[in-house]
C-alpha positions in Angstrom: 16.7 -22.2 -5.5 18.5 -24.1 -2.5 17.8 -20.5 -0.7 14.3 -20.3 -1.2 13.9 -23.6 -0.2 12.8 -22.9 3.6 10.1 -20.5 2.3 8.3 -22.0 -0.6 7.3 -25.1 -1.1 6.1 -27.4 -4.4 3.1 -28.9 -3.1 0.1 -26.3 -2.7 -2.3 -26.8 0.4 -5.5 -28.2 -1.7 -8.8 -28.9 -0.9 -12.0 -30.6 -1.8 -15.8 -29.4 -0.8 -18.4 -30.6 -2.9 -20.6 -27.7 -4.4 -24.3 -27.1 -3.2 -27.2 -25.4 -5.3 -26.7 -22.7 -2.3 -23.4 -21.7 -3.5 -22.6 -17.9 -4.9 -19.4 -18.2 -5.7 -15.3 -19.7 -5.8 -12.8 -18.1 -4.1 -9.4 -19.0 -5.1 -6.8 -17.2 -3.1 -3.1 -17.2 -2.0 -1.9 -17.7 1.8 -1.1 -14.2 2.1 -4.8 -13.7 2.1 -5.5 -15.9 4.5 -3.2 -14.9 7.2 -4.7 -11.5 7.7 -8.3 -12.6 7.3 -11.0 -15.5 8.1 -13.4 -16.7 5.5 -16.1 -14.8 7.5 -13.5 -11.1 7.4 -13.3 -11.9 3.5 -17.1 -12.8 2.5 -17.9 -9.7 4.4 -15.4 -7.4 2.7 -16.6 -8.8 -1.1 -20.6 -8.7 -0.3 -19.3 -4.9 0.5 -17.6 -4.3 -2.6 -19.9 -6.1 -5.1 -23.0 -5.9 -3.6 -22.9 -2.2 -2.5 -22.8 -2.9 1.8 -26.3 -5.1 1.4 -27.0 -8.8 0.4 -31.0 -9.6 0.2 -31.5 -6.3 2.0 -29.4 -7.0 4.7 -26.7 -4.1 5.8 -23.0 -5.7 5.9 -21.3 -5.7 9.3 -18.6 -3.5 7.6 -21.4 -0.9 6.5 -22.7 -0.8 10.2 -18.9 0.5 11.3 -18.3 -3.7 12.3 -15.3 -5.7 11.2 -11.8 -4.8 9.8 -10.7 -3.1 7.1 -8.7 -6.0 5.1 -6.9 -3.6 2.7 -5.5 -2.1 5.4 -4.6 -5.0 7.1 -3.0 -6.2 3.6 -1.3 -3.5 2.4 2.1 -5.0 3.2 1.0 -8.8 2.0 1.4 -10.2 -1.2 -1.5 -12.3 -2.0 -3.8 -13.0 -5.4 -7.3 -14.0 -5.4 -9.9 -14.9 -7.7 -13.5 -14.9 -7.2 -15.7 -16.7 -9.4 -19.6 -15.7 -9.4 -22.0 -18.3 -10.4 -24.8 -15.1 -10.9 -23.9 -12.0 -13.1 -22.8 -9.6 -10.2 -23.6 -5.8 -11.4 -21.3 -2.9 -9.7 -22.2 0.3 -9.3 
């Protein structure tokens, strides 16, 4: 592993923010993520994809022609996520 040693590293980049009743969901993701896209880019794209372009009746930047596309822009990344709900999320 002495070769891979300038590109990954053993310690993962961790953080803790203490939850709020407000709070909709976890997002876990990887750095690859991150480096094509702000938490603002991201929370935009996934109230697109699981909430159909609208979040209490209020049309997404994206659905108004606004913002990025990030699967375009991460296409050539390699990055995992995980998004965890705290509400059933119906998808259509």
């Amino acid at each position: 592993d002495r070769y891979l040693k300038p590109w990954i590293i053993p310690e993962p980049a961790v953080m803790f923010i203490p939850r709020s009743k407000e709070d909709e969901c976890l997002i876990l993701a990887s750095d690859g993520l991150w480096d094509v896209m702000t938490n603002e880019e991201y929370v935009t794209w996934l109230g697109k994809e699981y909430f159909g372009g609208t979040k209490n009746g209020v049309t997404l930047p994206t659905e108004r022609g606004e913002g990025i596309d990030p699967a375009a822009q991460a296409q050539q990344q390699n990055f995992s996520q995980a998004v965890l709900f705290k509400k059933e999320v119906r998808t259509t």
